[in-house]
Every structure is written in C-alpha cells, then in structure tokens.
Biopython code that builds the backbone (N, CA, C, O; Angstrom):
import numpy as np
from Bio.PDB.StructureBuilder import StructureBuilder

atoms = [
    (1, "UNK", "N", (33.091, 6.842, 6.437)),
    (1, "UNK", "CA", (33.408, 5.828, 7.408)),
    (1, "UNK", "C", (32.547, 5.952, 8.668)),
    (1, "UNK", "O", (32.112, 4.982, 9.289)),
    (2, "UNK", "N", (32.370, 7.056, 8.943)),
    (2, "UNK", "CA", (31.629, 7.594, 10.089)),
    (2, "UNK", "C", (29.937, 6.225, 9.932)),
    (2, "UNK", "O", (29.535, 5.415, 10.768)),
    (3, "UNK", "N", (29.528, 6.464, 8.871)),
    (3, "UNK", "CA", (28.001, 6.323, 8.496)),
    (3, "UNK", "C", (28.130, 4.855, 8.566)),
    (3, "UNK", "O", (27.090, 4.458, 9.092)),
    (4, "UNK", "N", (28.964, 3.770, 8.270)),
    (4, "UNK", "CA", (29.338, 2.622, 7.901)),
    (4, "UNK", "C", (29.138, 2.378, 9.400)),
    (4, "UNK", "O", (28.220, 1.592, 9.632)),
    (5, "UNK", "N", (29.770, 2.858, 10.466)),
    (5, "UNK", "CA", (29.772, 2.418, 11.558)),
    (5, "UNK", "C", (28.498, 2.494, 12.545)),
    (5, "UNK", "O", (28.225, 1.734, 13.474)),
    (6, "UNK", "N", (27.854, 3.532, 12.118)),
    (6, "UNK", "CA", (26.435, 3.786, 12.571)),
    (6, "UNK", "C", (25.587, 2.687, 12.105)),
    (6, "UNK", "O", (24.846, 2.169, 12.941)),
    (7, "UNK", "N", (25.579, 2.215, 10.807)),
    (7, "UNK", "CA", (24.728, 1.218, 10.251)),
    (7, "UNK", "C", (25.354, -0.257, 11.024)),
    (7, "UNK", "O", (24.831, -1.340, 10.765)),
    (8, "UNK", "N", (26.507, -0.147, 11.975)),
    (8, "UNK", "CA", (27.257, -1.432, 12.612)),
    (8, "UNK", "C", (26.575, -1.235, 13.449)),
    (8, "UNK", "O", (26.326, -2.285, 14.041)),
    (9, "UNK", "N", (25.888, -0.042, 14.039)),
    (9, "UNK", "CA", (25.346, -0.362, 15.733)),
    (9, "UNK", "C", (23.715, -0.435, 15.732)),
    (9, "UNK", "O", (22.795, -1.006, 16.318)),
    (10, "UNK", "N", (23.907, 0.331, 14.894)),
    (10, "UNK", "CA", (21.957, -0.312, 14.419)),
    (10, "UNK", "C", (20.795, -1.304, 15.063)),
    (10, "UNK", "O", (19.788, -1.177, 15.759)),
    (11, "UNK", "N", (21.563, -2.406, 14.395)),
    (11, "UNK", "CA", (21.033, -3.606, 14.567)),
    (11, "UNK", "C", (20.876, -4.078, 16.083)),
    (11, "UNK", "O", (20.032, -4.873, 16.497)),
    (12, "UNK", "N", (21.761, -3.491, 16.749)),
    (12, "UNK", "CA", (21.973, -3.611, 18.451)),
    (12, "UNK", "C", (21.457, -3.149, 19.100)),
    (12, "UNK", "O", (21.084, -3.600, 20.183)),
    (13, "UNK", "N", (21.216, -1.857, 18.564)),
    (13, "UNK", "CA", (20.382, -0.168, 19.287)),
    (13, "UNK", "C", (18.930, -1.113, 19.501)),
    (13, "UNK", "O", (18.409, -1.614, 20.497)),
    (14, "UNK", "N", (18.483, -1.075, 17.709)),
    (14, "UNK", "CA", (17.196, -1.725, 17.986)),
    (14, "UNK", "C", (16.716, -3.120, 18.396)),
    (14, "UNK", "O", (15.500, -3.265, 18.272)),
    (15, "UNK", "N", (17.404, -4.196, 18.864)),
    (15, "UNK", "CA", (17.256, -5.005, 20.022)),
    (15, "UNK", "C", (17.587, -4.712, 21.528)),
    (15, "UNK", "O", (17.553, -5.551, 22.428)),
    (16, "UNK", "N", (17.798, -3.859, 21.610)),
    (16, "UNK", "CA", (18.342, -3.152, 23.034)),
    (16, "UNK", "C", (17.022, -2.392, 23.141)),
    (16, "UNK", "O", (16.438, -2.847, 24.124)),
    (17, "UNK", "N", (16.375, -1.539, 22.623)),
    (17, "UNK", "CA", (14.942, -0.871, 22.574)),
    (17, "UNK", "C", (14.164, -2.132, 22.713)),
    (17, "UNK", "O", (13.564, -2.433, 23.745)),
    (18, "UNK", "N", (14.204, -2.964, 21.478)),
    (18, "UNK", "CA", (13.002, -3.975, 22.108)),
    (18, "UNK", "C", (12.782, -4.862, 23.068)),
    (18, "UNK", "O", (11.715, -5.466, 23.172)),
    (19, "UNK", "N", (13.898, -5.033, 23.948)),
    (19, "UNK", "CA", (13.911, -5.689, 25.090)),
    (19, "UNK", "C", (13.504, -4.368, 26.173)),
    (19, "UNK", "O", (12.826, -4.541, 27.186)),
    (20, "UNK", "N", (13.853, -3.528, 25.903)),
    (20, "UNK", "CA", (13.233, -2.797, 27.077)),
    (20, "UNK", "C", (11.295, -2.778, 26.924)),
    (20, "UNK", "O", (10.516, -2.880, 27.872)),
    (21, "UNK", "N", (10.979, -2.642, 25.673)),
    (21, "UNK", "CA", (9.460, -2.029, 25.583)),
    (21, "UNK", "C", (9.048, -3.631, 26.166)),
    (21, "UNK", "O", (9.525, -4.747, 25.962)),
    (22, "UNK", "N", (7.774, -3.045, 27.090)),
    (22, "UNK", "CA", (7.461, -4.179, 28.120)),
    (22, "UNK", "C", (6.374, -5.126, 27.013)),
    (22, "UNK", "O", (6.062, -4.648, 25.922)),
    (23, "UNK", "N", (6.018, -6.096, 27.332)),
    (23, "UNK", "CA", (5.109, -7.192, 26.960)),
    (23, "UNK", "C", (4.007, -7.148, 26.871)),
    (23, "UNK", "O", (3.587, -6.998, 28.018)),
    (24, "UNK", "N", (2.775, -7.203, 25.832)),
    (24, "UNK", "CA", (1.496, -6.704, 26.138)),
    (24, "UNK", "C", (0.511, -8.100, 26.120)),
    (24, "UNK", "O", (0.041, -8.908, 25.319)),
    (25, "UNK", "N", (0.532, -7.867, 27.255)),
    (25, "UNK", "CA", (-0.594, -9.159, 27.674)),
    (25, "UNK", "C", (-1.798, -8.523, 27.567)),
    (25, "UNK", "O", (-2.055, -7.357, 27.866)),
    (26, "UNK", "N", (-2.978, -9.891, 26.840)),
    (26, "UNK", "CA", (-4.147, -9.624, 26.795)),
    (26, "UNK", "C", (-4.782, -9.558, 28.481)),
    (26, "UNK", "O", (-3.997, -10.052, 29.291)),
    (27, "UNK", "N", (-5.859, -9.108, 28.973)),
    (27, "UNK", "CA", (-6.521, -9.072, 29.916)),
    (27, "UNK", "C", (-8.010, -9.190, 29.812)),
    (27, "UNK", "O", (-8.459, -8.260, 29.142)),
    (28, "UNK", "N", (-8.883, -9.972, 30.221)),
    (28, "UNK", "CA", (-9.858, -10.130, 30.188)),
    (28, "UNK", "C", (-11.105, -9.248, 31.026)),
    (28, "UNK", "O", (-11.551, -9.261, 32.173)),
    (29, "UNK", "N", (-11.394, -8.464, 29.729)),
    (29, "UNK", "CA", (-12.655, -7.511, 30.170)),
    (29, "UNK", "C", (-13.349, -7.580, 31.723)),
    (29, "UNK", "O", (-13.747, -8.622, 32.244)),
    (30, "UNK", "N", (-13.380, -6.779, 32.087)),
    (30, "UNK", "CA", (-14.576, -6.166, 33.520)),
    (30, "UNK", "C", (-15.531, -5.946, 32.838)),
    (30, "UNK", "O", (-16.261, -5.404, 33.668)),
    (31, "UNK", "N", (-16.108, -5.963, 31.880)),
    (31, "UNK", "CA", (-17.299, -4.902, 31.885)),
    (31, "UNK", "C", (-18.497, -5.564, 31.937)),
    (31, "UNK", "O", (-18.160, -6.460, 31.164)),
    (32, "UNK", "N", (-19.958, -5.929, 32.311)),
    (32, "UNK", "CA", (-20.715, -6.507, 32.154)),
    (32, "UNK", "C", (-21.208, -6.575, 31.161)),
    (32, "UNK", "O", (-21.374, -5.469, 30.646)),
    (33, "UNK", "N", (-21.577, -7.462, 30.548)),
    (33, "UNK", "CA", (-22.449, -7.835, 29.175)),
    (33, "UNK", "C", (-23.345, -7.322, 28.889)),
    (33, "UNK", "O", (-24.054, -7.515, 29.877)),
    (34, "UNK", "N", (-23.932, -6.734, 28.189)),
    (34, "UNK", "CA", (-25.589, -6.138, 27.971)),
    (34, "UNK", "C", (-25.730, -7.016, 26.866)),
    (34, "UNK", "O", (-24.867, -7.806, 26.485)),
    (35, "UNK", "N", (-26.972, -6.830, 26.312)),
    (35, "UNK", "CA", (-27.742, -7.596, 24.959)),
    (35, "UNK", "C", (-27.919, -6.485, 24.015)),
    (35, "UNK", "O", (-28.268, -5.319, 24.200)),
    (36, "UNK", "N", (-27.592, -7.132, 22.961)),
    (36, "UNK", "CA", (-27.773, -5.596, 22.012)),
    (36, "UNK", "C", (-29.203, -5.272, 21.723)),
    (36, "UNK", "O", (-30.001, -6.131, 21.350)),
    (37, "UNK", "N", (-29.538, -3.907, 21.919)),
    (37, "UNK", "CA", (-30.948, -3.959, 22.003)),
    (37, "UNK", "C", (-31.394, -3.801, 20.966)),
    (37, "UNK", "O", (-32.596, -3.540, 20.998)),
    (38, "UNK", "N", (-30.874, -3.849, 19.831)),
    (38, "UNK", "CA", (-30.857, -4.205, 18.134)),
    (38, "UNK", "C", (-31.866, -5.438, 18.267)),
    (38, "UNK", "O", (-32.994, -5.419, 17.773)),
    (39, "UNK", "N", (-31.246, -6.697, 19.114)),
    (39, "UNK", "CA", (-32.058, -7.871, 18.858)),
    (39, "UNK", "C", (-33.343, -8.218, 20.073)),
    (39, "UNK", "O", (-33.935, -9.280, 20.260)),
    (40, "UNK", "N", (-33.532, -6.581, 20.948)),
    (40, "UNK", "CA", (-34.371, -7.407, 21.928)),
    (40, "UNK", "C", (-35.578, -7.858, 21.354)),
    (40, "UNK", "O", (-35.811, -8.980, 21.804)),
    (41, "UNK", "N", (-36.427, -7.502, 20.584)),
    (41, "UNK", "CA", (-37.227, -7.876, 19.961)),
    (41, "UNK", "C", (-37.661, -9.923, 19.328)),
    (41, "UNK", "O", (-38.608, -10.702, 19.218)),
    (42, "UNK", "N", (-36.093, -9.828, 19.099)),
    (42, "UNK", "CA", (-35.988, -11.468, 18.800)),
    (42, "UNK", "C", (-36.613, -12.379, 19.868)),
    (42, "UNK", "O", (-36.505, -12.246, 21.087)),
    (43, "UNK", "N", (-37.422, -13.519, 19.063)),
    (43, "UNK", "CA", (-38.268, -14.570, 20.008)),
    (43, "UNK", "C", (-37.279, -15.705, 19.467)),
    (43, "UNK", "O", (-36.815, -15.607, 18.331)),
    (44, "UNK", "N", (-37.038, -16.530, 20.105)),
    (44, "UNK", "CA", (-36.996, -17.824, 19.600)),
    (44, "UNK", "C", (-38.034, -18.603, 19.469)),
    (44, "UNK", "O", (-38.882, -18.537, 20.358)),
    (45, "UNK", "N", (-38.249, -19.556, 18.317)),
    (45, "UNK", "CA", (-39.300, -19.940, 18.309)),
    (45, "UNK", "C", (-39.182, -21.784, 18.021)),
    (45, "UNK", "O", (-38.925, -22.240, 16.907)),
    (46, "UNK", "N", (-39.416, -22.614, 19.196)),
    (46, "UNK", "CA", (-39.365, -24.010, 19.151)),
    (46, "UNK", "C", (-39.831, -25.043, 18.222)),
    (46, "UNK", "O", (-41.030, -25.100, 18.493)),
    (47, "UNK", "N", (-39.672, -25.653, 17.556)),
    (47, "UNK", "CA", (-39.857, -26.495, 16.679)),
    (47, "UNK", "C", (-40.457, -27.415, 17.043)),
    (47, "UNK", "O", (-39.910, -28.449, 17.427)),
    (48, "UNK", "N", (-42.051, -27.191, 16.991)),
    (48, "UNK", "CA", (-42.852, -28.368, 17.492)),
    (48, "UNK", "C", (-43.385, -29.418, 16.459)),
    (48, "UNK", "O", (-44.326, -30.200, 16.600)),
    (49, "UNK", "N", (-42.551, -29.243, 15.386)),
    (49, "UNK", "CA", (-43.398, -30.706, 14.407)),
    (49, "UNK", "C", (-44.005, -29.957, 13.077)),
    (49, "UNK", "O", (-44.417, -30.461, 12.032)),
    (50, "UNK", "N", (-43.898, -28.300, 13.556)),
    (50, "UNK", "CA", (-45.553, -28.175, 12.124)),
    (50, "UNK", "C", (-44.859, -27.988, 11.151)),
    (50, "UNK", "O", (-43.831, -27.332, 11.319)),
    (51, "UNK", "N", (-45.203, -28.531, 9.728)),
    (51, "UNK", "CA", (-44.543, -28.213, 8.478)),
    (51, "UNK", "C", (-44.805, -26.945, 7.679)),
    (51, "UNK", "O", (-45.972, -26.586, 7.523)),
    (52, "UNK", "N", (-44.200, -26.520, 7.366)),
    (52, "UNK", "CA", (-44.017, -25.357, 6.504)),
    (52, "UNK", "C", (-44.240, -25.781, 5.157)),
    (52, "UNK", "O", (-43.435, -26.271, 4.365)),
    (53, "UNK", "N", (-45.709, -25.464, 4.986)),
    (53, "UNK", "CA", (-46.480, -25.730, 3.301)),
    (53, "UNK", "C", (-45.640, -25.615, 1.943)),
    (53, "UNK", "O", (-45.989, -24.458, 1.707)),
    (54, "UNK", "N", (-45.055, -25.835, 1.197)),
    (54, "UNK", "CA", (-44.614, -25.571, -0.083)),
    (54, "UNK", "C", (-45.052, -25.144, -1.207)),
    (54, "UNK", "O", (-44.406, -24.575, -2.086)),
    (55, "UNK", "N", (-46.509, -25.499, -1.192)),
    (55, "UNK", "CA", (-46.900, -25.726, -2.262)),
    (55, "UNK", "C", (-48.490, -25.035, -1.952)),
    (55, "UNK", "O", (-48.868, -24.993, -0.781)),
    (56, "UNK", "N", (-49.361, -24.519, -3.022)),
    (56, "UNK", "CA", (-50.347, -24.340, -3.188)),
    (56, "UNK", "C", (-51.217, -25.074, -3.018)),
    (56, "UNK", "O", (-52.211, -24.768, -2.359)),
    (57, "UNK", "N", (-51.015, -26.412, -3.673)),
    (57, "UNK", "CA", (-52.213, -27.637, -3.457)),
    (57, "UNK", "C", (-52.348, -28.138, -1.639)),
    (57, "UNK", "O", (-53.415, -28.465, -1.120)),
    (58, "UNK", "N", (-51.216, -28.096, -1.026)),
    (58, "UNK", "CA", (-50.707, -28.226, 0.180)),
    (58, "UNK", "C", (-51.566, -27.552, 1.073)),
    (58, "UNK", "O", (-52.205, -27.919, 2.059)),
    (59, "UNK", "N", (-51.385, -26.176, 0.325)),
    (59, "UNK", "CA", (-51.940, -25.005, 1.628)),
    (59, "UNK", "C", (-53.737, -25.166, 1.641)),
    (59, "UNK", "O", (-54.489, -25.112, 2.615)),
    (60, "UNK", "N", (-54.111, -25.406, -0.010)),
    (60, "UNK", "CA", (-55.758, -25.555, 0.156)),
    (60, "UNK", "C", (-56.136, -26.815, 1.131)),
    (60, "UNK", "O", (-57.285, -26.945, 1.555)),
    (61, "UNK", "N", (-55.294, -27.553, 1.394)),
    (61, "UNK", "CA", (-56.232, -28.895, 2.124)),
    (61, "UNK", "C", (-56.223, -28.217, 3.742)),
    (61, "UNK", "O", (-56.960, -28.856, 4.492)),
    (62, "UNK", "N", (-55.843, -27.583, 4.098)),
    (62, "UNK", "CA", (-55.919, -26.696, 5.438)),
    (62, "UNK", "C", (-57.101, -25.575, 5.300)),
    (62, "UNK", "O", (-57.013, -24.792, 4.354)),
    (63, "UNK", "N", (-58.130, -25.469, 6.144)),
    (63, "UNK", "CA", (-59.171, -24.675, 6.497)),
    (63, "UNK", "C", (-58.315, -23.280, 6.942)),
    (63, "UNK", "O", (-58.540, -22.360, 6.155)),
    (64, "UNK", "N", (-57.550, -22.991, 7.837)),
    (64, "UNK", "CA", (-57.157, -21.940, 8.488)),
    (64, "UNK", "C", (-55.800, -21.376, 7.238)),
    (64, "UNK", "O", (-55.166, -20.360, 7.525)),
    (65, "UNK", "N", (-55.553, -21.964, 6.210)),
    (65, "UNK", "CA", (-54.653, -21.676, 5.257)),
    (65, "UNK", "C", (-55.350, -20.792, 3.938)),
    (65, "UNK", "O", (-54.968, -19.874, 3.212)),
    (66, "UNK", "N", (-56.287, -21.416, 4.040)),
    (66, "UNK", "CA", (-57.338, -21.064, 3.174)),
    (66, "UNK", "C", (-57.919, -19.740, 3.574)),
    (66, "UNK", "O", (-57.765, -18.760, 2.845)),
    (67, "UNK", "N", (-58.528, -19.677, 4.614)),
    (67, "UNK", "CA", (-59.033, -18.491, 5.349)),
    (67, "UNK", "C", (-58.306, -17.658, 5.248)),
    (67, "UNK", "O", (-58.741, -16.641, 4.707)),
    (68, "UNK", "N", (-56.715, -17.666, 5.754)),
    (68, "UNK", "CA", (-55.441, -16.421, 5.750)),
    (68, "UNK", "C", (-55.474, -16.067, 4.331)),
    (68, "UNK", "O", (-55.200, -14.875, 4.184)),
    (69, "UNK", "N", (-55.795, -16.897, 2.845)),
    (69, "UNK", "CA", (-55.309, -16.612, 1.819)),
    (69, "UNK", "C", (-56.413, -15.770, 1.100)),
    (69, "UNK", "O", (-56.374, -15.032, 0.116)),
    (70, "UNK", "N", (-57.353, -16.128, 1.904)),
    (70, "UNK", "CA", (-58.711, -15.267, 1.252)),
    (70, "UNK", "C", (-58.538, -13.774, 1.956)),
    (70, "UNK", "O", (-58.441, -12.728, 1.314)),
    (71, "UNK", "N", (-58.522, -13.855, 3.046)),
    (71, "UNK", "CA", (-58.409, -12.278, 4.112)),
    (71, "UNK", "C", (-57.179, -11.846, 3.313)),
    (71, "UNK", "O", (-57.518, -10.810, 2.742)),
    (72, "UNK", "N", (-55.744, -12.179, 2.952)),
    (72, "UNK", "CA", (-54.838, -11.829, 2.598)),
    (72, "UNK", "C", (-55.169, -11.142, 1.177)),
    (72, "UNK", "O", (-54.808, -9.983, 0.973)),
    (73, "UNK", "N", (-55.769, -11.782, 0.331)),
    (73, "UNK", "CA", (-56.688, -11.342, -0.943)),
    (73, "UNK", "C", (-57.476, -10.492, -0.978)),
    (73, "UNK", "O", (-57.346, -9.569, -1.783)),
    (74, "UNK", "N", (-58.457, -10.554, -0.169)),
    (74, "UNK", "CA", (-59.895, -9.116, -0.045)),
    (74, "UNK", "C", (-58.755, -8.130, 0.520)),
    (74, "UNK", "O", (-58.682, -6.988, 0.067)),
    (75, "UNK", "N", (-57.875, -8.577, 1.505)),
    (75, "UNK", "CA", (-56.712, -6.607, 1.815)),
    (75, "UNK", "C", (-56.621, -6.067, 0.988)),
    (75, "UNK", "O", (-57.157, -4.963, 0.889)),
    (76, "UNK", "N", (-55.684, -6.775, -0.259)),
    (76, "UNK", "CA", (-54.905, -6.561, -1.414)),
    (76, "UNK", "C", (-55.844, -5.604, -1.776)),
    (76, "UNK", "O", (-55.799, -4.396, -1.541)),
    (77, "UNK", "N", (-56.967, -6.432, -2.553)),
    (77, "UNK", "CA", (-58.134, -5.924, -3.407)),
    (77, "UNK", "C", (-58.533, -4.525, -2.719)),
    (77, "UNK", "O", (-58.584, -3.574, -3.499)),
    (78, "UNK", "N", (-58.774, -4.312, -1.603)),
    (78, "UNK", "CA", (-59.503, -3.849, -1.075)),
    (78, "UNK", "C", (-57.900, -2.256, -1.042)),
    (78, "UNK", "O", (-58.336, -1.105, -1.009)),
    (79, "UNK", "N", (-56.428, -2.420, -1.053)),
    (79, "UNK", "CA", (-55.703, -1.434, -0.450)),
    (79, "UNK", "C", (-55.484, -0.949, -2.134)),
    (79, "UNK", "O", (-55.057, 0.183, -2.365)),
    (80, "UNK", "N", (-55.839, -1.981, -3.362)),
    (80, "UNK", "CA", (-55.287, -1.535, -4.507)),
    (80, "UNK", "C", (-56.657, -0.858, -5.266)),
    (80, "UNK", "O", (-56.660, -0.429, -6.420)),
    (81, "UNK", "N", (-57.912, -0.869, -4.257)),
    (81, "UNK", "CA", (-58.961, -0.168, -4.743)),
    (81, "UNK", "C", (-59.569, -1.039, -6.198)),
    (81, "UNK", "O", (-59.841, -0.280, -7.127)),
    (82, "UNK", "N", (-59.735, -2.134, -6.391)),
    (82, "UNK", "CA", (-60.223, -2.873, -7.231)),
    (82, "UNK", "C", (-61.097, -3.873, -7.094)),
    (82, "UNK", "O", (-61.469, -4.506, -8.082)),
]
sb = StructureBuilder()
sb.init_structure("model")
sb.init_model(0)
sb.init_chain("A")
sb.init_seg("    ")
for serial, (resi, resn, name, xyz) in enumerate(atoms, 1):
    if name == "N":
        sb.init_residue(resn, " ", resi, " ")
    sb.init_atom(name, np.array(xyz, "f"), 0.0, 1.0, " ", f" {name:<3s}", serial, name[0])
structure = sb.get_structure()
C-alpha cells in the first residue's frame, strides 16, 4: 500500500520540478564572424558571356584553344617520356 501511494504523488512531484527548472531561451551570439580560411582562397568569378566549349569540333575553331591543346599534349608527351 505504501508503494501504490508513492506512484499517487509522482505525477505531481514531477510537475512541481518542472515548473521550478527555469526556461532556456535562445540568445544570440557575441562573437564576431571570421571567414573560414578553408575557403580564403575562393574567387568568384563573373559571368561575362563566354561559353564553355563542349565539344572538340567547337574547341578547334578557336586559335587560343588549339594552342592550350597542343602545349597540353607536348607536357603529356614530354612527362610520360614518349
């Protein structure tokens, strides 16, 4: 009988505790911002119009596309010793 009555006040005890434990309000940080220096390196880079080639036939009608693909080629050749 004892235990029956303990399990009667229970329910009271622990709303009586949770009205006392106070309220936890968020608060908005002090701290100053830094930039992660993970990304200082990052450029943004503006979108002035130029298209991004797709295709092979694309890239030969460009002089300076052509040039990068040849220098890009003699490296190769030249780092794989052939």
């Amino acid at each position: 009988m004892h235990i029956a009555s303990l399990e009667e006040e229970r329910p009271s005890q622990i709303e009586d505790v949770m009205e006392e434990v106070p309220q936890l309000q968020h608060r908005k940080s002090m701290r100053i911002w830094k930039p992660n220096p993970k990304y200082a390196n990052v450029t943004l880079i503006e979108d002035n119009g130029v298209k991004e080639l797709s295709t092979y036939e694309e890239a030969t009608q460009f002089k300076e596309w052509v040039e990068a693909m040849v220098e890009e080629h003699l490296k190769a050749l030249k780092q794989n010793e052939t």
